[in-house]
N, C-alpha and C positions, 0 to 999 in steps of 0.2 A: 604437338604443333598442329598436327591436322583438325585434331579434335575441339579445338581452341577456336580455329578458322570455322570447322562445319557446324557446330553448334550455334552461333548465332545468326548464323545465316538459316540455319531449320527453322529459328525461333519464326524470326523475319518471314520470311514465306508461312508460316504457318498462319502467321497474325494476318497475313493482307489477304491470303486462302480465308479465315474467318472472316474479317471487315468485309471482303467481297461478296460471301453467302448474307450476314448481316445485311449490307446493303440491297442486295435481291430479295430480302426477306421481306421488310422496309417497304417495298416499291409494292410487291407483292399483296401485304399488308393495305396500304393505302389503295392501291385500284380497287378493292372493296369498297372505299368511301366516293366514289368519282362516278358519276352518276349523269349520261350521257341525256340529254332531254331533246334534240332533235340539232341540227344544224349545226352551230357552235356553241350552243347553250349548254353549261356544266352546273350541275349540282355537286360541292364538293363539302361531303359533313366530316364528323369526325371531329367535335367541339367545335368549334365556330360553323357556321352556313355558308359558303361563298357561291354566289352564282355568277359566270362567267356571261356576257352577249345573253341577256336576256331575249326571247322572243319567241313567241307562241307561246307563254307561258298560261298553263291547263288551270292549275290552280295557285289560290294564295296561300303565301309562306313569309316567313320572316329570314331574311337575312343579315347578316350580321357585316357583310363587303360585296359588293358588286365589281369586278371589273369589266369596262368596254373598252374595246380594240380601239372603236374607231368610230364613223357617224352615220355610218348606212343605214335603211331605216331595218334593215334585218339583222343588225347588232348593237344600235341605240334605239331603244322602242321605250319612249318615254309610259306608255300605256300597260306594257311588260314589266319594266320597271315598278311603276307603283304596285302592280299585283306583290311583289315581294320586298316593297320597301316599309321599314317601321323608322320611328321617327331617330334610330339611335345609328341605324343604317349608314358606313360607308361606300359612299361610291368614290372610285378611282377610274377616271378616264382622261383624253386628250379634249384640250379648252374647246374646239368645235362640237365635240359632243355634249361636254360638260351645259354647255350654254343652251341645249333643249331640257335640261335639267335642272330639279332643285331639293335642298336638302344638306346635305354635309355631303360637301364633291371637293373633292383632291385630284385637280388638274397634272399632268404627267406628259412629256415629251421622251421620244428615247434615251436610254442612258442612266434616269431621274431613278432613284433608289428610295424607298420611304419603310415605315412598319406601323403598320395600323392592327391593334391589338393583337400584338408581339407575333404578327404574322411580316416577316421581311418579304417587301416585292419590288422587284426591278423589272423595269420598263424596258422593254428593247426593240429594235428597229422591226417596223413590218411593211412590205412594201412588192411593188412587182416587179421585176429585171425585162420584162417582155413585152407588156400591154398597159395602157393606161388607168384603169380601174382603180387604183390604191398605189399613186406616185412619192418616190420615196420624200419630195417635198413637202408632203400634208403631216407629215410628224408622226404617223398615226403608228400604234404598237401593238406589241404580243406582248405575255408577262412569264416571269420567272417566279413564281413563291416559292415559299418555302414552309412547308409545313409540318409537322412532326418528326422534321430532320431530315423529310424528302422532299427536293426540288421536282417543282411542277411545270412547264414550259408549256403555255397556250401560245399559238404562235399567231392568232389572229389570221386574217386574209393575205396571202404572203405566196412567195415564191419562195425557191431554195434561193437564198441570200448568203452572200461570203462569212456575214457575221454571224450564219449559224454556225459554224468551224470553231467559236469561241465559247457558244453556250456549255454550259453542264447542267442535264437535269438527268433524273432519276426517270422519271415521267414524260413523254413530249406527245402533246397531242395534236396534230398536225391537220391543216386541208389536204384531202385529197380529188378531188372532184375535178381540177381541171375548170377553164373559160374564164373564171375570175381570180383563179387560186392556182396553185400547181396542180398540177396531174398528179396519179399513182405513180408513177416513174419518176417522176422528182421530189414525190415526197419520199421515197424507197432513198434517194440519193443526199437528202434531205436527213434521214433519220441516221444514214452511218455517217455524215458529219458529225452528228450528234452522239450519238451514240448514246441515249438512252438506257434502261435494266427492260424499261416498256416503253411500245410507241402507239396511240391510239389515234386513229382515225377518225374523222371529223369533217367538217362544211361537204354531206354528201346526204342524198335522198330528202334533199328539200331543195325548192329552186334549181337548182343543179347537183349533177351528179346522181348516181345509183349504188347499191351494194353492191354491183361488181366494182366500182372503183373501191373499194373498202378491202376487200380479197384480193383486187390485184395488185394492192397497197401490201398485202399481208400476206402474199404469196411473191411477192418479189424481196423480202427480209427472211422468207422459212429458213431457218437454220444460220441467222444472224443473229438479229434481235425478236426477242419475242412482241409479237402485235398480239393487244385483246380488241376485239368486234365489241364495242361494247351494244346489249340490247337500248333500245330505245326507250326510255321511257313514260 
């Protein structure tokens, strides 16, 4: 009898102990392809190209999806933009941005779900709780991918927001800088809603912010969730 009961219960634990390390392996795996380029800007390869809030962008490249947050001009840079657009190029953004653009643009409000060559990405709310900068009425978002079977979660210009409590990613790369964004403290508070496998810091040592907020981003999760500093590049 007992042996009957302990047996599949070992199985069980053993399998979600595996899935768990898989899944950290995964995340692991992937932040080798996440490729930090100053501010909010992501270079993320790994079969398709995706660059995230183009801007101050060094050189040209072809990418294969762009997503923008939003229409500020240090996360829609129409000029950044063409440095890495070819003519097969998806952009995915919110219609105020979309509208300094042109090209193959797939307009997106929060919530809105689509897949642009068999990459799934969901739109979700980005917004401030405290100051007016990025009010949650301008529609404007962060994104969810999904990419080699790890969710990626760019969270855009954002405060800790209640609907981060709902997210799942694997991945979450977060403001930390404070003035326009959250601080290192509420993105610390920010990531255990989350709870990510990795949490990478972001909107810091350009316009605002410094790498201390980066470390004390990465020093208020030590022995939570692992942070990588990603180098700049």
């Amino acid at each position: 009898m007992c042996k009957k009961i302990i047996t599949p219960l070992f199985i069980f634990l053993l399998l979600t102990a595996y899935s768990a390390l898989a899944g950290e392996k995964g995340a692991i795996d992937m932040i080798e392809n996440i490729h930090w380029l100053g501010h909010d800007t992501f270079k993320i390869s790994g079969g398709k190209v995706i660059y995230t809030d183009p801007f101050n962008i060094q050189k040209e490249d072809a990418a294969d999806l762009i997503l923008i947050t939003h229409e500020h001009y240090d996360h829609c840079s129409p000029v950044d933009v063409k440095k890495i657009q070819k003519t097969d190029t998806v952009i995915v953004a919110p219609p105020d941005c979309a509208a300094k653009l042109s090209g193959n643009i797939k307009t997106v409000a929060p919530g809105d779900k689509l897949t642009v060559g068999g990459i799934e990405i969901e739109a979700v709310p980005s917004y401030n709780t405290n100051k007016q900068f990025h009010t949650k009425s301008r529609n404007w978002v962060g994104y969810i991918i999904t990419l080699n079977g790890q969710r990626i979660y760019l969270a855009g210009d954002t405060d800790f927001i209640p609907e981060m409590r709902t997210f799942k990613a694997d991945i979450a790369l977060l403001p930390v800088s404070g003035t326009y964004v959250m601080t290192a403290e509420e993105a610390v508070e920010a990531a255990l809603a989350i709870n990510p496998k990795i949490a990478v810091p972001m909107h810091y040592n350009s316009i605002v912010g410094t790498k201390k907020d980066a470390k004390k981003f990465a020093d208020g999760l030590k022995g939570r969730i692992e942070v990588k500093i990603l180098k700049e590049e």
